[in-house]
N, C-alpha and C positions, 0 to 999 in steps of 0.2 A: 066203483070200478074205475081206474084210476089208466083208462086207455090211454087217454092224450098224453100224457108226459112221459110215461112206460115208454109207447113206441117213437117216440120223437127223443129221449135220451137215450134210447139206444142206435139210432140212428146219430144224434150229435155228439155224444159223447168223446172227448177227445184224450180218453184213458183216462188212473188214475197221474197226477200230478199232486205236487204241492203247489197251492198257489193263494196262499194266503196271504203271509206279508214277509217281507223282506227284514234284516237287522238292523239296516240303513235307517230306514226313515219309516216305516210299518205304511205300507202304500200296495194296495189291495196289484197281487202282478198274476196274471194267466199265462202270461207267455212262456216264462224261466220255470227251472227248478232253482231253488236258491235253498239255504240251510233253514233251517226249521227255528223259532223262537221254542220257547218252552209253553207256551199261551199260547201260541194254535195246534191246531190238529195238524198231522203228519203227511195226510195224503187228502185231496178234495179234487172230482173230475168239476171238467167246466163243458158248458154246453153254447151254443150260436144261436141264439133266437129272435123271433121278431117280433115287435110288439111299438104301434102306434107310427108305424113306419119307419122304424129305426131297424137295425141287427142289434140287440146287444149281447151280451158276453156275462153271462152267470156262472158262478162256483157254485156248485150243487151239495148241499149239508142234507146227506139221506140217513146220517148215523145220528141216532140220539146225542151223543159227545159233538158232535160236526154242528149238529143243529142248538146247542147249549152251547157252544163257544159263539155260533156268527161270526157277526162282523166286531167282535170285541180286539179292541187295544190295533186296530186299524185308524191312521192317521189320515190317510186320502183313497179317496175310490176316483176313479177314471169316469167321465161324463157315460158313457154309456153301460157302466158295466153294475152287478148286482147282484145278488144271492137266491135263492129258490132255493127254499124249504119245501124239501119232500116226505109228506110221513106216511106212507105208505100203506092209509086205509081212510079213509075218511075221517078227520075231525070235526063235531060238532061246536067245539069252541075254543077256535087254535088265538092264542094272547101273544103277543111280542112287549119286550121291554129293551130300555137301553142301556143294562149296568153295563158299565166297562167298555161301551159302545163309544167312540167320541167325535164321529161323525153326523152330523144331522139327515135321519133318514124319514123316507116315506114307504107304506108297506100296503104292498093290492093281495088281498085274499082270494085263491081262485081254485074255482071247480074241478071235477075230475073232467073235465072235455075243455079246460085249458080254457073255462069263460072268467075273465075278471067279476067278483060280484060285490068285492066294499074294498075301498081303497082308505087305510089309517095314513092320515098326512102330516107333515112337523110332528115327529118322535122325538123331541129334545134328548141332548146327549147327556149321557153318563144317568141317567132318571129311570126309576125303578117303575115309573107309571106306565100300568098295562097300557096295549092296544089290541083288541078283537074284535073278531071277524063278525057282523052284526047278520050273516044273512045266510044261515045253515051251515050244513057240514060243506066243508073244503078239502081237500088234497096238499095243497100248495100255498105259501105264502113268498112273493116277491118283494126284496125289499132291494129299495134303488135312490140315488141322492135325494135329500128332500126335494120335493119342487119337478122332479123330474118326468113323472105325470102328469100334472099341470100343463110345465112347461110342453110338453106330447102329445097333448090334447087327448089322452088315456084316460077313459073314465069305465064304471062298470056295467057290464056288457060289452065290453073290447075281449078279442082274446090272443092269446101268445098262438105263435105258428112259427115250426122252422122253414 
């Protein structure tokens, strides 16, 4: 039962947008609409959440396509902002990799009541090496600058709140 991010993305949900990346420079942007690349998806809502005493700012991949592209052929992400991966039933053993990724990410696996329960850290870029979720079924997978948990003082057992 997948409560907590249900009722807290329909509550933050701020439409749909494109906010992938830019022509420019491929720099992860929420703010704009800007023209579309051919490598990302078309439309991705973003939501305001909290987590570790921060706000951050997630693009939400709740489509199979949304969630198989990521953060691919993205050149910079903003310190506080991130992706959440929605799939929409419980996964028993949800994997993340980095092809085509080329930023260095970190990635917290988290319950349906929005509890952090394994956080994958240094996902080296453009590397097909899985990272999974080691501690049952999940709903969500966060993934945020390497280091950025750490740096947070995020660990599992923390959970997201808007």
């Amino acid at each position: 039962m997948k409560k907590w991010l249900t009722a807290s993305l329909l509550a933050l949900v701020a439409g749909s947008v494109f906010a992938a990346s830019d022509n420019t420079n491929n720099t992860v942007n929420t703010d704009v609409s800007t023209t579309a690349t051919s490598a990302q998806p078309q439309e991705m809502s973003i939501a305001k959440l909290k987590l570790g005493g921060k706000e951050i700012t997630v693009l939400i991949a709740e489509t199979e396509e949304q969630r198989k592209q990521g953060l691919m052929y993205v050149d910079k992400m903003e310190e506080n902002n991130g992706m959440i991966f929605s799939y929409g039933a419980p996964v028993e053993k949800a994997c993340m990799w980095m092809k085509d990724t080329k930023i260095p990410l970190d990635v917290a696996f988290i319950d349906g009541a929005g509890k952090i329960v394994n956080i994958e850290a240094d996902m080296k870029p453009l590397s097909t090496d899985n990272h999974c979720n080691t501690s049952g079924p999940i709903y969500y997978a966060l993934e945020m600058n390497a280091g950025w948990f750490a740096k947070n003082g995020v660990k599992p057992g923390d959970s997201l709140s808007n």
